[in-house]
N, CA, C and O atoms as a MOPAC input file, in Angstrom:
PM7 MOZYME 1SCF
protein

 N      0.83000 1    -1.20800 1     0.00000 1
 C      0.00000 1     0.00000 1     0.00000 1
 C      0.86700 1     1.26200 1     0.00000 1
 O      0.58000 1     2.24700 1    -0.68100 1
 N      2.05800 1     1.18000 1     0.88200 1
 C      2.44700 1     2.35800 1     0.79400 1
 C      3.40700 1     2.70400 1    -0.61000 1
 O      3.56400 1     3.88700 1    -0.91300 1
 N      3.92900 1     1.80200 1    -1.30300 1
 C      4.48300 1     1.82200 1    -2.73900 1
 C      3.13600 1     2.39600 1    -3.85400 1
 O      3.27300 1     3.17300 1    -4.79900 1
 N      2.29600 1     1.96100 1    -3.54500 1
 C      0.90000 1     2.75700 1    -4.44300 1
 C      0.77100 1     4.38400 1    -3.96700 1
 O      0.37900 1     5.19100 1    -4.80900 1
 N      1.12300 1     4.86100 1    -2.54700 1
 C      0.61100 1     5.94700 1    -2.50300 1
 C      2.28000 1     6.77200 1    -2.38800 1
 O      2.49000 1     7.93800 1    -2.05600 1
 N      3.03800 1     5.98300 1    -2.68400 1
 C      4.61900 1     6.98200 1    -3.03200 1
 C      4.17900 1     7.23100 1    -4.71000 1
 O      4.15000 1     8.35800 1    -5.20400 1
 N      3.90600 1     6.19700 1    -5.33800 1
 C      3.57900 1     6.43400 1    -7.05100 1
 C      2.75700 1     7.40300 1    -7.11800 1
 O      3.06100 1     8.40100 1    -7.77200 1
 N      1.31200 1     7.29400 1    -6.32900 1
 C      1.11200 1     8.29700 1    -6.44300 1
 C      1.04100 1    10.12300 1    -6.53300 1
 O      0.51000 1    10.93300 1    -7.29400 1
 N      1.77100 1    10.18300 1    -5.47600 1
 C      2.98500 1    11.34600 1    -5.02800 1
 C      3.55500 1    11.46300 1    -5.85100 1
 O      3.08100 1    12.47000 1    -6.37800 1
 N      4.72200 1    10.96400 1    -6.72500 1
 C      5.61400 1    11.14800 1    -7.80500 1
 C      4.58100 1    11.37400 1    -8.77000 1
 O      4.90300 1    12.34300 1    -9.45600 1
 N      3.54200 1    10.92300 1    -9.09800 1
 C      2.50900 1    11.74200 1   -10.36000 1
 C      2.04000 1    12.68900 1   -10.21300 1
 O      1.59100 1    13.36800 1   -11.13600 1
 N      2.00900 1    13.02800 1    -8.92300 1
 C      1.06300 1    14.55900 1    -8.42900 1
 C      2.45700 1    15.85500 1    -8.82500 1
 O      2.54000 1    16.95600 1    -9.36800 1
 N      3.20600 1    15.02700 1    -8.26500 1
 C      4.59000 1    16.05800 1    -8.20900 1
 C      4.69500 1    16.33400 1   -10.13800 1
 O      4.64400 1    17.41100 1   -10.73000 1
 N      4.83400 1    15.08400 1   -10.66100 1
 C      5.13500 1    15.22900 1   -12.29100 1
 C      4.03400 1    16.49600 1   -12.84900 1
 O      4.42700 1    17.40700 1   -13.57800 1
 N      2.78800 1    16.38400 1   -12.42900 1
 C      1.62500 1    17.10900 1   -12.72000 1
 C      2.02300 1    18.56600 1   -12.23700 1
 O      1.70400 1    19.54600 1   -12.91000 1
 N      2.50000 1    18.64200 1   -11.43500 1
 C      3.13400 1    20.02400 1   -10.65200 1
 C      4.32600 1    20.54600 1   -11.67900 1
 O      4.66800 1    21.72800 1   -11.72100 1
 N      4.86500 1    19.59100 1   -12.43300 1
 C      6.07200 1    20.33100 1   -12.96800 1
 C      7.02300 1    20.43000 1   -12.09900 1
 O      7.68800 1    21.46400 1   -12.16800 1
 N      7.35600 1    19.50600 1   -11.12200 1
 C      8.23200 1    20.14900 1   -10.36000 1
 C      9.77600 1    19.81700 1   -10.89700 1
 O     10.13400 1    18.83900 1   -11.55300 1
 N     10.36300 1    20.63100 1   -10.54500 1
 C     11.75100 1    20.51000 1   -11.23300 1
 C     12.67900 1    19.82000 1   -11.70300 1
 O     13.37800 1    19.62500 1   -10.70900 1
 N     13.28800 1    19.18700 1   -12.76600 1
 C     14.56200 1    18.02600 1   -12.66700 1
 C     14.90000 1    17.65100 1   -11.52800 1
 O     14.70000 1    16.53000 1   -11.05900 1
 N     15.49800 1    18.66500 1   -10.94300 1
 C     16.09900 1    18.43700 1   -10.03500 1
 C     16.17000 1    18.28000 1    -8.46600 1
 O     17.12300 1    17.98000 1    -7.74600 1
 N     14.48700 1    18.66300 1    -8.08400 1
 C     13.68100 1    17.98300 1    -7.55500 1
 C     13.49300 1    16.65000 1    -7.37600 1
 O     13.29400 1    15.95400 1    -6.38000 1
 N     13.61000 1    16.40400 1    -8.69400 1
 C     13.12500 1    14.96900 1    -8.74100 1
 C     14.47900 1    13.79600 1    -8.11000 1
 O     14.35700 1    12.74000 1    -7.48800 1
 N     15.45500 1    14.36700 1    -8.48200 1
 C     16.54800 1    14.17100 1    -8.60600 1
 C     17.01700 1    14.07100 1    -7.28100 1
 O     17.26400 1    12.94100 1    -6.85900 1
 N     17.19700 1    15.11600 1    -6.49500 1
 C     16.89000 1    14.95800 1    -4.81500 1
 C     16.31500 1    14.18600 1    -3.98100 1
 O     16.87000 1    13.63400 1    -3.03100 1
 N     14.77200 1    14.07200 1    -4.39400 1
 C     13.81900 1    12.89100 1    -4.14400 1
 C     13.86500 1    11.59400 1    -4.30200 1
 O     13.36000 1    10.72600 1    -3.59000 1
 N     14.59400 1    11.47000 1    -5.42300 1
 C     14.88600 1     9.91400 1    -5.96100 1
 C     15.67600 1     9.19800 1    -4.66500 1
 O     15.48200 1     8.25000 1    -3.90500 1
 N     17.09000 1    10.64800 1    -4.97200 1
 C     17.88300 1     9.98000 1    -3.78800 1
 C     17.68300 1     9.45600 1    -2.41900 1
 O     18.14900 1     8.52600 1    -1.75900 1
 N     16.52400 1    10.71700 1    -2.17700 1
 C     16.00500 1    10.32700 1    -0.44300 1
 C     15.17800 1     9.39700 1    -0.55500 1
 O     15.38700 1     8.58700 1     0.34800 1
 N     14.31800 1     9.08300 1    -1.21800 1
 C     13.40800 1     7.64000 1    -1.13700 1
 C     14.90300 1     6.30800 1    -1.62900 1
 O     15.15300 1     5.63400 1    -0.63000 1
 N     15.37100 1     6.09300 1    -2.26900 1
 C     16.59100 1     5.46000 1    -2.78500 1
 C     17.53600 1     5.25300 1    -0.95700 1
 O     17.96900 1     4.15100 1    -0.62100 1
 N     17.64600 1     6.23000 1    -0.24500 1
 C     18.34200 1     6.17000 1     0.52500 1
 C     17.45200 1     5.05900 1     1.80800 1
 O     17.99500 1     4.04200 1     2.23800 1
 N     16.10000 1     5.49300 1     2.24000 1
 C     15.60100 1     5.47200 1     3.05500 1
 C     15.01700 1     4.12100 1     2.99300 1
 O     14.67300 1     3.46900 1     3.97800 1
 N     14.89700 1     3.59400 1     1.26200 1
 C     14.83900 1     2.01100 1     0.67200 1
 C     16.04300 1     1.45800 1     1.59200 1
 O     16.15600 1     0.79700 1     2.62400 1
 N     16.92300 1     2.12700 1     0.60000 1
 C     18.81700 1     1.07000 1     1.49800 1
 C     18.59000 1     0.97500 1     3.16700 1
 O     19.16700 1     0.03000 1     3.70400 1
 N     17.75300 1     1.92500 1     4.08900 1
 C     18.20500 1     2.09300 1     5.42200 1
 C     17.28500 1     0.35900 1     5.39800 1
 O     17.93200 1    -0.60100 1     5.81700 1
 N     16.05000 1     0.15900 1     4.97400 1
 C     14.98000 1    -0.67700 1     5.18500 1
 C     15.21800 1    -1.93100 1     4.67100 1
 O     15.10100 1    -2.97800 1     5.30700 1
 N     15.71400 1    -1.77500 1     2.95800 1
 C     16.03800 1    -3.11100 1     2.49000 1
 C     17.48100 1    -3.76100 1     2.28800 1
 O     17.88400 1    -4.91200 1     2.12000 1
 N     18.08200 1    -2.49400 1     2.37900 1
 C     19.69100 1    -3.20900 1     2.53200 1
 C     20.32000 1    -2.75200 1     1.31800 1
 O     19.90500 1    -1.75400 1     0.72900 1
 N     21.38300 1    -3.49100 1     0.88200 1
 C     21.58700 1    -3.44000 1    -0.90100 1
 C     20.88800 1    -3.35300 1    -1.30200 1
 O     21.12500 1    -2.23300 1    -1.75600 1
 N     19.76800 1    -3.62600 1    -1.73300 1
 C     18.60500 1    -3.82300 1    -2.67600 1
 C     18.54700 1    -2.47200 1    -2.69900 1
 O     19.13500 1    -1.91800 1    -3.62900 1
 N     17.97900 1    -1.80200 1    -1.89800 1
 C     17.64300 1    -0.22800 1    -1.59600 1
 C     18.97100 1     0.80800 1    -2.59100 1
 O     18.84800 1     1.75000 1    -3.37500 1
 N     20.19500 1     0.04000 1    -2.05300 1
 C     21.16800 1     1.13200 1    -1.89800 1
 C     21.34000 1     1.38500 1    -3.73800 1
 O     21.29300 1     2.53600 1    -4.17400 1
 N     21.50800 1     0.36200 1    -4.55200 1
 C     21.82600 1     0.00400 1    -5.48300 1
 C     20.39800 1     1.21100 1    -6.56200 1
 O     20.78000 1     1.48300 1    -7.70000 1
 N     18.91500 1     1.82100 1    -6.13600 1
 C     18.38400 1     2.08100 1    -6.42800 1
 C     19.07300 1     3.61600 1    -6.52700 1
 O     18.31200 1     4.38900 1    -7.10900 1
 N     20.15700 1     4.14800 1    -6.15600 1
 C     20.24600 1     5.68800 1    -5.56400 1
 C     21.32200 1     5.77400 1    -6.67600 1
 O     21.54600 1     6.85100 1    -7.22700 1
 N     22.08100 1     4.48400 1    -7.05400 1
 C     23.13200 1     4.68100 1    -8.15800 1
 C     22.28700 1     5.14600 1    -9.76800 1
 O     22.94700 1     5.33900 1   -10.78900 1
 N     21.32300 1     5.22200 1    -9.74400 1
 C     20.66000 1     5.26000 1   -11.34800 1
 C     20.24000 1     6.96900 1   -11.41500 1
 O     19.71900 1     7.43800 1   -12.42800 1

């Protein structure tokens, strides 16, 4: 459930226009906060 309502968020934000680099920031902190929870799996998401 909560992976449906992060997607959702990232479409509201896309709809907003919000910035490259916004996004870019964001990636990292969800990417990071994956690695704290899933381990590698997570961490490996922040390299793309």
């Amino acid at each position: 459930m909560q992976i449906a309502l992060l997607c959702y968020e990232l479409l509201w934000l896309d709809l907003c226009e919000i910035s490259l680099q916004w996004h870019r920031t964001l990636n990292a902190v969800l990417g990071y906060a994956l690695a704290l929870r899933g381990g590698r799996r997570g961490l490996d998401l922040t390299l793309h």
